[in-house]
C-alpha positions as semicolon CSV with decimal commas, in nm:
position;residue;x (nm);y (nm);z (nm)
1;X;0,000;0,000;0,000
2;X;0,127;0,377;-0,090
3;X;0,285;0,553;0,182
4;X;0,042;0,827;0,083
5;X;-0,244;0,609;0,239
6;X;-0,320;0,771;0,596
7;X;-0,543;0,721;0,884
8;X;-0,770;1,003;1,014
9;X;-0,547;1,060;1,287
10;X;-0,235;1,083;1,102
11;X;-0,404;1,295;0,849
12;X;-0,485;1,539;1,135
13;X;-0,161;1,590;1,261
14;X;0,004;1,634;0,914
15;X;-0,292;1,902;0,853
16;X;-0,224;2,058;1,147
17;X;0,132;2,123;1,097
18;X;0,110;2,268;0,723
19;X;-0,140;2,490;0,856
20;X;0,118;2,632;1,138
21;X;0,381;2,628;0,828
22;X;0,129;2,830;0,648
23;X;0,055;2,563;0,372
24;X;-0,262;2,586;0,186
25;X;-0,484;2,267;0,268
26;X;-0,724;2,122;-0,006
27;X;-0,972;1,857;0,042
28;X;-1,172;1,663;-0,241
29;X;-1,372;1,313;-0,149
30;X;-1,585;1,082;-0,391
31;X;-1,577;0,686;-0,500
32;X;-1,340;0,735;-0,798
33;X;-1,482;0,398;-0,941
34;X;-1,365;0,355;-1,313
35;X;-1,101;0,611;-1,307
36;X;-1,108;0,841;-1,577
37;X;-1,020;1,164;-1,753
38;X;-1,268;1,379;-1,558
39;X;-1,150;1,259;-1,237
40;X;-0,787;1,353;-1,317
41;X;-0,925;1,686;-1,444
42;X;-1,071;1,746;-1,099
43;X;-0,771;1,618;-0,916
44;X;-0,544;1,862;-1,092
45;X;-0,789;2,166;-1,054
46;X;-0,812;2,093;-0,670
47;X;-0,396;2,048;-0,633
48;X;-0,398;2,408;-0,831
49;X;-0,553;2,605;-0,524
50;X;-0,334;2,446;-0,282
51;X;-0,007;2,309;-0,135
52;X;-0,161;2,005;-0,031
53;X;-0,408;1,823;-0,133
54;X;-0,641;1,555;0,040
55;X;-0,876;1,272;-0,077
56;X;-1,084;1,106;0,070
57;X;-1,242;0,799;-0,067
58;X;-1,532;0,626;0,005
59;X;-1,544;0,249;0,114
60;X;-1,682;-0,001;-0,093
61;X;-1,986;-0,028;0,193
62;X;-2,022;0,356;0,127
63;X;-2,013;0,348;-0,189
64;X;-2,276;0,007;-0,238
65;X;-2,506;0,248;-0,018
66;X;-2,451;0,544;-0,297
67;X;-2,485;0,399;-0,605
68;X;-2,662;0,087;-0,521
69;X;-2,590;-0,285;-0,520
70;X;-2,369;-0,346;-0,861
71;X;-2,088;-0,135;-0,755
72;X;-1,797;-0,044;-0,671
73;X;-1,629;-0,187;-0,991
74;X;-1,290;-0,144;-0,817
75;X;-1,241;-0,232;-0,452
76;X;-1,167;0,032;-0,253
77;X;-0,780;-0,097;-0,222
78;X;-0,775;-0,041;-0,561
79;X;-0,918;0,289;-0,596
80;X;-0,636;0,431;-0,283
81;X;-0,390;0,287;-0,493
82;X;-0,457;0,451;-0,816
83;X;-0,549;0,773;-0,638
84;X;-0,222;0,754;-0,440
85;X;-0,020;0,710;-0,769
86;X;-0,096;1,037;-0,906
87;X;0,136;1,307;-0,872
88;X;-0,074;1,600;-0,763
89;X;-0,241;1,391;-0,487
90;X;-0,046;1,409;-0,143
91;X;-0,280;1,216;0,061
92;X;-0,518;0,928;0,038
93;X;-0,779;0,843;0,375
94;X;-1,074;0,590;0,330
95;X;-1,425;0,671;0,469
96;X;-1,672;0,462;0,525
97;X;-1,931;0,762;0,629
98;X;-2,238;0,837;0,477
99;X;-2,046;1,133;0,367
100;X;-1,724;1,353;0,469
101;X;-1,836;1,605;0,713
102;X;-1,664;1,438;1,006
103;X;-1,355;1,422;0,860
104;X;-1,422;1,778;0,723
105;X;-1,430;1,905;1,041
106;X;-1,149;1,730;1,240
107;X;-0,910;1,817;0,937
108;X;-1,004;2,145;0,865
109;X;-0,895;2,250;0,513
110;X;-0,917;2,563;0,369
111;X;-1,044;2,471;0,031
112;X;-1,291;2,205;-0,048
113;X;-1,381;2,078;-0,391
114;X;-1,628;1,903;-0,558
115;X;-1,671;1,836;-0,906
116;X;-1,953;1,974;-1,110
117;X;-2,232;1,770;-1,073
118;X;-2,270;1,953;-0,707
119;X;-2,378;2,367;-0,672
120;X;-2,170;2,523;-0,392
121;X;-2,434;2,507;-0,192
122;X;-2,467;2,147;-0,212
123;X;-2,108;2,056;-0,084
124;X;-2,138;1,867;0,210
125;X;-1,906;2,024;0,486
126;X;-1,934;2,349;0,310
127;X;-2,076;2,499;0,608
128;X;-1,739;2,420;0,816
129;X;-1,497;2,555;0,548
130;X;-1,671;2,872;0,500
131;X;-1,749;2,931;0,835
132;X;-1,345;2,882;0,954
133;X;-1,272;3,150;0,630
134;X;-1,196;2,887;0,382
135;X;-1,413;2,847;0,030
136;X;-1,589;2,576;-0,149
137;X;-1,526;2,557;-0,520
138;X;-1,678;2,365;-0,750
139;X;-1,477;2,276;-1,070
140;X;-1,692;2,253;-1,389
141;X;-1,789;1,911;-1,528
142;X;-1,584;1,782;-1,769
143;X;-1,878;1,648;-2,003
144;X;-1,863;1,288;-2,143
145;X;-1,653;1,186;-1,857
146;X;-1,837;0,948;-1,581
147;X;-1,822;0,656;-1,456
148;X;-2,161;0,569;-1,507
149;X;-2,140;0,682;-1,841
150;X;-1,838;0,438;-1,916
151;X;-2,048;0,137;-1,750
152;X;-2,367;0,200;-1,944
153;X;-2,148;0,204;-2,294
154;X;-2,013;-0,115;-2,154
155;X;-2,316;-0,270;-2,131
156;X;-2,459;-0,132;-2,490
């Protein structure tokens, strides 16, 4: 497993000395089943804003409950490992959550993203970030690029 790969706790003490160093945290979460261009896009966009940037990804139980009973495609040891391996990605944490908001607020960054498919106001832990000075930003979809998409071409 990637060194990258990190625990809640040791995610919170590695956030909370960039932010005394003055580092820029950014935080992203999703499934990232079926990696593809649009997730890289997103990836890249969030790592722009920031010195370091954290995913979290949700576990294969999380992400049954999301998208309902055929998926994940990839386990979720795969989907930390090819997050991990990209070069604008610093950190990797799996969450097995309904959503992020707990590890939104023990972490604290000052930037979270969320691709497209979600208004600002729809961000979960958007609240937290804005309300400790950070911002929410929402990077535009990058159309023709989903997983679902992929799957239901697969299937045609």
């Amino acid at each position: 497993m990637s060194d990258k790969v990190k625990s809640l706790d040791e995610l919170k003490a590695i956030t909370a000395a960039a932010r005394t160093n003055a580092k820029i945290i950014v935080f992203t979460n999703g499934c990232f089943d079926l990696l593809h261009r649009g997730h890289i896009y997103l990836l890249r966009e969030a790592k722009a804003l920031g010195d370091l940037l954290v995913v979290a990804i949700n576990s294969d139980e999380s992400v049954k409950a999301i998208k309902g009973p055929t998926r994940p495609i990839l386990s979720e040891t795969d989907r930390l490992e090819l997050i991990a391996s990209m070069e604008m990605v610093d950190y990797v944490l799996l969450f097995d959550e309904p959503d992020p908001y707990n590890i939104i607020s023990i972490l604290q960054p000052h930037i979270l993203v969320k691709g497209g498919d979600w208004s600002t106001e729809e961000v979960i832990g958007g609240d937290l970030v804005q309300g400790n000075g950070g911002k929410v930003v929402v990077v535009p979809y990058l159309k023709g690029f989903s997983t679902t998409e992929i799957i239901a071409k697969i299937r045609s």
